[in-house]
C-alpha positions in Angstrom: -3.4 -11.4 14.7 -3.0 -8.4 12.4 -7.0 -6.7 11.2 -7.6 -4.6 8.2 -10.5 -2.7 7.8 -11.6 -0.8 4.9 -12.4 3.2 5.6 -14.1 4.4 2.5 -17.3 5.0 3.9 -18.8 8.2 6.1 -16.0 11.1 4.9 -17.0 14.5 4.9 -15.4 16.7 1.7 -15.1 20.1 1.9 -14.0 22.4 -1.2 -14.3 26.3 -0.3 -16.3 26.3 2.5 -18.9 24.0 1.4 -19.0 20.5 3.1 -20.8 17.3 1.8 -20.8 13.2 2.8 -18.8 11.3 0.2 -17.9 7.5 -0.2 -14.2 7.3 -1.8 -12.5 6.3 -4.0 -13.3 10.3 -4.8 -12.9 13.0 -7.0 -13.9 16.7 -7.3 -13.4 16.6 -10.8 -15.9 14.0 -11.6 -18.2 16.8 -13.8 -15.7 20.1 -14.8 -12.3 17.0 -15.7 -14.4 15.8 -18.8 -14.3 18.0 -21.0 -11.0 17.8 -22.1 -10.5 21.4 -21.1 -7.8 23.5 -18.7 -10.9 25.0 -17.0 -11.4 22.1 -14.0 -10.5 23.2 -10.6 -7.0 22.8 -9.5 -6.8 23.8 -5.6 -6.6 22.6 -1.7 -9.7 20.4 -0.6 -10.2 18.5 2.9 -11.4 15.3 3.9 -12.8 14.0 7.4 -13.2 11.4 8.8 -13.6 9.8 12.4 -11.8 6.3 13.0 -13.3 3.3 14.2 -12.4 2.0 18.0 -8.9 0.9 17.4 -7.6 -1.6 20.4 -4.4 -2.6 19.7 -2.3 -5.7 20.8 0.3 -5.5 23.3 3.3 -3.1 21.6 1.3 -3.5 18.0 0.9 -0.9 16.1 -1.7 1.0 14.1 -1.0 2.2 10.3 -2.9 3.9 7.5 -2.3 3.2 3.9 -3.2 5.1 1.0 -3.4 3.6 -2.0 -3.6 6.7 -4.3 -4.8 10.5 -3.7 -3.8 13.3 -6.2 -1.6 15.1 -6.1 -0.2 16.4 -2.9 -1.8 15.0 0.3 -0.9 16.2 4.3 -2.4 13.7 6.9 -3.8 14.9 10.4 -5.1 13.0 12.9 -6.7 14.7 16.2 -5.1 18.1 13.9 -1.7 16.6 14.4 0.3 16.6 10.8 2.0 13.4 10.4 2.4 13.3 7.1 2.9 14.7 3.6 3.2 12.6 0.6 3.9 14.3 -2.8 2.4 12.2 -5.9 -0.9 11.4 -7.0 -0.2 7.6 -8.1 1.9 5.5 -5.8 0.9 4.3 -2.4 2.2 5.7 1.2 1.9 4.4 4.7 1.6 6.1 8.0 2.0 5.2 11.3 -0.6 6.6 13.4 0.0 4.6 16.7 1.6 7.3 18.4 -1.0 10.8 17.8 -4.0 8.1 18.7 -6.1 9.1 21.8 -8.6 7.1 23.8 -12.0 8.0 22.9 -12.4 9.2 18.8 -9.8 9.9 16.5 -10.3 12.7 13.9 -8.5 11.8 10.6 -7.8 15.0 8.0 -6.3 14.7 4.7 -5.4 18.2 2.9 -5.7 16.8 -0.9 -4.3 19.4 -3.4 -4.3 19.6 -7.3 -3.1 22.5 -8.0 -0.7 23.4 -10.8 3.2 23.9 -9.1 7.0 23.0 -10.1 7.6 20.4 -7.7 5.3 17.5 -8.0 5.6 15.4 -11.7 4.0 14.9 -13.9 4.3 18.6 -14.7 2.5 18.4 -17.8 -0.3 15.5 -19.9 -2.8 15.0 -22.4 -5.2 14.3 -19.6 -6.5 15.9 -16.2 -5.0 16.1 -12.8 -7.3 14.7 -11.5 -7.9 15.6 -7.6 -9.0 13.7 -4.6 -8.8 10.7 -2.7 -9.2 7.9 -5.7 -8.4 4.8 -4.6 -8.9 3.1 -1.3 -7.9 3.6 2.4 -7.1 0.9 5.1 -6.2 0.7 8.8 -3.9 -1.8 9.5 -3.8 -3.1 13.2 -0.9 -5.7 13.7 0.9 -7.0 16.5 4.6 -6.5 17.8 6.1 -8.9 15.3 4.3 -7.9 11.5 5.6 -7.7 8.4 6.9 -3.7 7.7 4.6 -1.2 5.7 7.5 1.2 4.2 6.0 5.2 4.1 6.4 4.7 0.2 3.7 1.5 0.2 6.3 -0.8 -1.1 4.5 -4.4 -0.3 6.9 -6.6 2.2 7.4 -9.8 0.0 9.6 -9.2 -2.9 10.4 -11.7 -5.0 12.7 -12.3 -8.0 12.5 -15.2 -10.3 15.8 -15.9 -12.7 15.1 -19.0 -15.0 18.9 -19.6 -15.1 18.2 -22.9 -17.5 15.6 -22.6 -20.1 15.7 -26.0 -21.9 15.5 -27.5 -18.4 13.4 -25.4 -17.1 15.2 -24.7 -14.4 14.2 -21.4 -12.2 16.3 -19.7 -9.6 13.6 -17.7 -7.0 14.9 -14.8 -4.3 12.6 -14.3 -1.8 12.6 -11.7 0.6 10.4 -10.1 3.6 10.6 -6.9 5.3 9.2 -7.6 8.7 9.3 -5.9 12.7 10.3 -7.5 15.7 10.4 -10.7 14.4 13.4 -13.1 14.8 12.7 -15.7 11.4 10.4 -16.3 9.2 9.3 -19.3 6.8 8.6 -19.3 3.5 6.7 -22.1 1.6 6.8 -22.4 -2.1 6.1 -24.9 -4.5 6.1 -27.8 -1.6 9.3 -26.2 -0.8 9.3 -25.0 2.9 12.3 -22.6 4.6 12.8 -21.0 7.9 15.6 -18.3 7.9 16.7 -15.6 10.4 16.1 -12.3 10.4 19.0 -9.6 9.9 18.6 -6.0 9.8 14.8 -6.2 9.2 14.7 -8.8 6.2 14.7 -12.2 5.5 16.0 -13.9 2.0 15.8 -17.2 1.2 16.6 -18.9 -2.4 14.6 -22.1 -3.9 15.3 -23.8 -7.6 12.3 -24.8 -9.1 12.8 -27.9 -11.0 11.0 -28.1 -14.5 9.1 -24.7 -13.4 6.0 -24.0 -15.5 6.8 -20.9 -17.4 4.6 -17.9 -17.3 3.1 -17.6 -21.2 1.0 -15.1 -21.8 -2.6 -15.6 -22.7 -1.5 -19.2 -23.5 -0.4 -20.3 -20.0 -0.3 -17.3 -17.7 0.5 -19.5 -14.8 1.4 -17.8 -11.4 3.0 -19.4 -8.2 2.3 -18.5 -5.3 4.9 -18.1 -2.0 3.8 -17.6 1.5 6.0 -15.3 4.4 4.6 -16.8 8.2 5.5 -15.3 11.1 6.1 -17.1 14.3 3.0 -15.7 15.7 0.8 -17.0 12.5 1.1 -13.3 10.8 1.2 -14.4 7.0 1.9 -12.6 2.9 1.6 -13.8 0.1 3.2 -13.1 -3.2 2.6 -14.2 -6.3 4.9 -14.5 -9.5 5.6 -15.9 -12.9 8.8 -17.4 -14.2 9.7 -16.3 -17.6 13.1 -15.8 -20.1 13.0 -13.2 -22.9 
């Protein structure tokens, strides 16, 4: 079975030589980005850290995800560069299974804010912020998973069409990005489908019947639909149904 862990605790930050223990979600900015000034520091600062003992599953696979860091980041690990995501507020994933060594595993992350012509926004009322800002996770799964795509797009996608609104009548797409698996189910609404697996996704359609429509603070109902994997791997997704 897949394990998550949560690795915002016991990072070292350096900025220009001088190194200190921080906890993230971080910023360097915290103090000198409040004041509404241009005068905050804009540059290249470093993050370490040492990963936990990773034992993976037969042919499983071991993958980092970064849920925000500002604006330009390069990942290392044992000061191999695997990595280099440009943007400071979208997700990335990377798959680390291959650069991992018995023993520990240094992780580096070059964070940089500095002001350039390549990375937008270019320019905003508010500061560019610089760090590390949201959370990081290791991901260990097994052979068959469901994928984590280098851009963080999440594997269950769904797409709800209400294609009758007096009846109520909802038309849901459902789809999953997964690896090495041949099917995969998907339950919804008491609904339950298992459909093969071609070039890496799986789609299935359901019609819910006088659906409960999503309606703001009046009714914001949700459904919920699960992805299950052979092997008991399992997403979940949820979604409203709704007609402008």
């Amino acid at each position: 079975m897949s394990k998550t862990i949560l690795l915002n605790q016991n990072w070292i930050f350096s900025k220009e030589g001088h190194d200190e223990p921080v906890t993230l979600p971080h910023t360097w900015n915290a103090i000198d980005g409040q004041d509404g000034g241009n005068d905050y520091y804009r540059g290249t600062c470093c993050y370490t850290t040492v990963l936990p003992d990773i034992v993976l599953p037969e042919n499983g696979r071991a993958v980092l995800q970064f849920d925000a860091v500002a604006m330009t980041a390069e990942v290392y690990l044992n000061e191999q560069k695997l990595a280099e995501h440009k943007g400071g507020y979208s997700a990335f994933c990377v798959d680390i299974t291959d650069a991992l060594r018995n023993g520990s595993n240094l992780l580096r992350v070059n964070v940089d804010n500095s002001d350039n012509d390549t990375v937008y926004p270019q320019k905003a009322d508010f500061t560019f912020y610089g760090g590390i800002y949201r959370d990081v996770t290791l991901h260990v799964v097994p052979a068959a998973h469901f994928a984590f795509a280098e851009n963080g797009a999440v594997p269950v996608r769904v797409t709800p069409i209400v294609t009758d609104l007096n009846a109520r009548r909802c038309e849901v797409t459902v789809e999953a990005a997964v690896v090495g698996a041949e099917s995969v189910t998907f339950i919804l609404d008491g609904q339950q489908t298992s459909v093969a697996v071609n070039d890496g996704t799986a789609r299935a359609v359901f019609t819910l019947e006088h659906a409960r429509l999503w309606d703001g603070l009046d009714d914001p109902y949700l459904y919920t639909v699960t992805a299950r994997l052979d092997n008991g791997e399992t997403e979940t997704a949820r979604f409203g149904c709704r007609k402008f």
